[in-house]
C-alpha positions in Angstrom: 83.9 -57.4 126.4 82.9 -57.7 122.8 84.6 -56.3 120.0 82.1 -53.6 119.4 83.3 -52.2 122.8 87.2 -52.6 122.6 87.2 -48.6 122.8 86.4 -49.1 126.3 89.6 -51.0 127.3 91.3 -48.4 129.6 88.7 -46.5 130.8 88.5 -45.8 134.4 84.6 -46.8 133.9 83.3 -48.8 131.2 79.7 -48.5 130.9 77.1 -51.3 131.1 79.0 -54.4 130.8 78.5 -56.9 127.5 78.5 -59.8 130.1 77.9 -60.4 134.2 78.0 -63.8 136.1 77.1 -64.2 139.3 77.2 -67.7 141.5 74.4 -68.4 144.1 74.8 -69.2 147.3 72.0 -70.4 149.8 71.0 -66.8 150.9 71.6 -65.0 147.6 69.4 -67.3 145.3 66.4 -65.3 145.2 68.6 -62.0 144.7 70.3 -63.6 141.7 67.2 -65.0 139.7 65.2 -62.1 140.8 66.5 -58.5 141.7 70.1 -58.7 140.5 68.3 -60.3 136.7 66.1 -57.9 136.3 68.7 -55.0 137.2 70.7 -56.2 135.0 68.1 -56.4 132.5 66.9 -53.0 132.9 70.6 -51.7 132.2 70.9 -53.9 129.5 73.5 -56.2 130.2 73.6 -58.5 127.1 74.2 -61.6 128.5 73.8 -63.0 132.2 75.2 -66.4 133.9 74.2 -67.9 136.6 76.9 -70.5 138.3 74.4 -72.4 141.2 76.6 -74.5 142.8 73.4 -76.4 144.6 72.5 -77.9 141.2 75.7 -77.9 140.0 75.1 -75.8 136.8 75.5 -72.6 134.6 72.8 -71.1 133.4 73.1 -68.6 130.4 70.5 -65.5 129.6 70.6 -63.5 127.2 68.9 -60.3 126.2 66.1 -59.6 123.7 63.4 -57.4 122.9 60.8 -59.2 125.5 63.7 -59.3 128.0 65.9 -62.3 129.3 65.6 -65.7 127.7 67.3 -68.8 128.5 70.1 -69.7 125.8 71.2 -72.4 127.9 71.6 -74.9 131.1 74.3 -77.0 131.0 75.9 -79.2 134.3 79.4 -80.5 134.8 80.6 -82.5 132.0 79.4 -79.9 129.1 80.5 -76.6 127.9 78.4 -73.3 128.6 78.5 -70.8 126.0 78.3 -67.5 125.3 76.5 -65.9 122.3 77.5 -62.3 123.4 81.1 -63.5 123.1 82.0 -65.7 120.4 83.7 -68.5 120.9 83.6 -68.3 124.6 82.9 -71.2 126.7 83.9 -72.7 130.1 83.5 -76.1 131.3 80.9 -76.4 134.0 82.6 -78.8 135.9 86.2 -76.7 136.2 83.8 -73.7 137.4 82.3 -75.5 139.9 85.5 -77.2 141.2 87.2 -73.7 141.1 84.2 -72.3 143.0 84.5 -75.0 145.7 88.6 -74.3 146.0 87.5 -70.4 146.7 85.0 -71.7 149.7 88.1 -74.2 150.9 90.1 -71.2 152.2 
């Protein structure tokens, strides 16, 4: 959550959030860069990532006047980044191997 909403911290409900990820999946693909986006668009979610564990990157949206643009794609080996949240990044490739641990089980 960003600064500008630190009130927030303890609420039982806290609102549209600053930032959502999702991660695809063979049969949610099309719900992720279609219905869930523009939902989340409409409720105006600031920032949206995509992990797509097909191609093996994160892909980073976020909001503007003429809706969601692409800030970023980046793949294992380079760091996605927020602009919502300064100074937050991941590396792609510990997502992704995280993400495979998680279908392990």
């Amino acid at each position: 959550m960003t600064r500008g909403h630190e009130d927030r911290i303890g609420e039982q409900v806290y609102g549209v959030p600053d930032l959502v990820v999702e991660v695809t999946s063979a049969h949610s693909r099309e719900t992720d860069y279609g219905e869930k986006m523009g939902e989340y668009e409409r409720a105006g979610v600031m920032e949206y990532w995509v992990v797509d564990p097909e191609e093996g990157t994160i892909s980073v949206y976020v909001l503007r006047e003429e809706g969601y643009k692409l800030l970023g794609r980046w793949e294992k080996g380079q760091l996605a980044r927020s602009e919502v949240l300064g100074g937050f990044e991941v590396a792609v490739g510990d997502v992704l191997e995280a993400n495979n641990r998680k279908g392990e089980r």
